[in-house]
Structures are given as structure tokens and as C-alpha cells.
C-alpha positions in Angstrom: 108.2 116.6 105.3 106.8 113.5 106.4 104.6 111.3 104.0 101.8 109.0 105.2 102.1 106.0 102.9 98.8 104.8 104.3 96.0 106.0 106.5 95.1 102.3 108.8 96.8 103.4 111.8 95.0 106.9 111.5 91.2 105.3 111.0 92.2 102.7 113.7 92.9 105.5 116.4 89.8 107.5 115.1 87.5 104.2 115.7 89.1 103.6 118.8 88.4 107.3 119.7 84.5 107.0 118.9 84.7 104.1 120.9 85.9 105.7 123.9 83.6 108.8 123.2 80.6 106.6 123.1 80.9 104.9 126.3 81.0 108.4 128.0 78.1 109.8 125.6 78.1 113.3 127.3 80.8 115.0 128.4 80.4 118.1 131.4 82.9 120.0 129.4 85.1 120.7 126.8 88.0 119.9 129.0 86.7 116.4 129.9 86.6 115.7 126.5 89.9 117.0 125.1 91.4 114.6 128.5 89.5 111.5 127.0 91.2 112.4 123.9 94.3 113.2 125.0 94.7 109.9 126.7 93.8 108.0 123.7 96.5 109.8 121.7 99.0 109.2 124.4 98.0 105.1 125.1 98.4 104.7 121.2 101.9 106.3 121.2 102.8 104.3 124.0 101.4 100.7 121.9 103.7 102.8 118.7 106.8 103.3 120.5 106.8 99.6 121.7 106.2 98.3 118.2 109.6 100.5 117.3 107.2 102.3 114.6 106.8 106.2 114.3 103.9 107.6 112.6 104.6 110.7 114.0 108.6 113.4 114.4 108.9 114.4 117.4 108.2 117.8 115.8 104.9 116.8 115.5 104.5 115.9 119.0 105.7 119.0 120.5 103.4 120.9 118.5 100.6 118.6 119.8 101.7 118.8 123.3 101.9 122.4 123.6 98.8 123.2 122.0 97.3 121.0 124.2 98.0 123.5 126.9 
């Protein structure tokens, strides 16, 4: 099992989340919403994986991803 050792990266993606959210302010659905998300997640793996960093296994990812369907 994986530790977090601290939680920065983890309140910076949940700021840049709100962030996002609050330009929108109301979403038509659920759906648009979870995309909006979604994206964010995936742009700040993508900033992650070119810092050579992992704050999340791969596990972890796959479990995301296929929830997400």
C-alpha cells in the first residue's frame, strides 16, 4: 500500500478543480461535470508524468478510469 507523505499536490488539484468549477458556475448535468473533472485529473497527470513523479500506481488509475465509465 501506497503512503501519501504529504497532501500539497492533493489540495493543489482540489484548488485548481474549484477553480475550473467556478468559471462554469452551473453545469446542465452531472455528466458535464464529471467531464470538467475528468479533464482536470487527466491535465495534472499529464504535468506529473513529465515531472517523472507518481502520486498515484497505476492500480489506482485503472480503478479511476473504469469507474469513470
Amino acid at each position: 500500500m501506497e503512503m501519501i507523505w504529504s497532501t500539497n499536490p492533493l489540495e493543489r488539484l482540489n484548488k485548481k478543480a474549484k477553480r475550473r468549477t467556478d468559471v462554469v458556475g452551473v453545469f446542465p448535468n452531472r455528466a458535464a461535470l464529471l467531464r470538467l473533472a475528468g479533464y482536470v485529473l487527466v491535465e495534472a497527470d499529464d504535468e506529473w508524468q513529465v515531472a517523472h513523479k507518481r502520486y498515484l500506481s497505476e492500480t489506482t488509475e485503472f480503478a479511476c478510469a473504469r469507474s469513470a465509465l
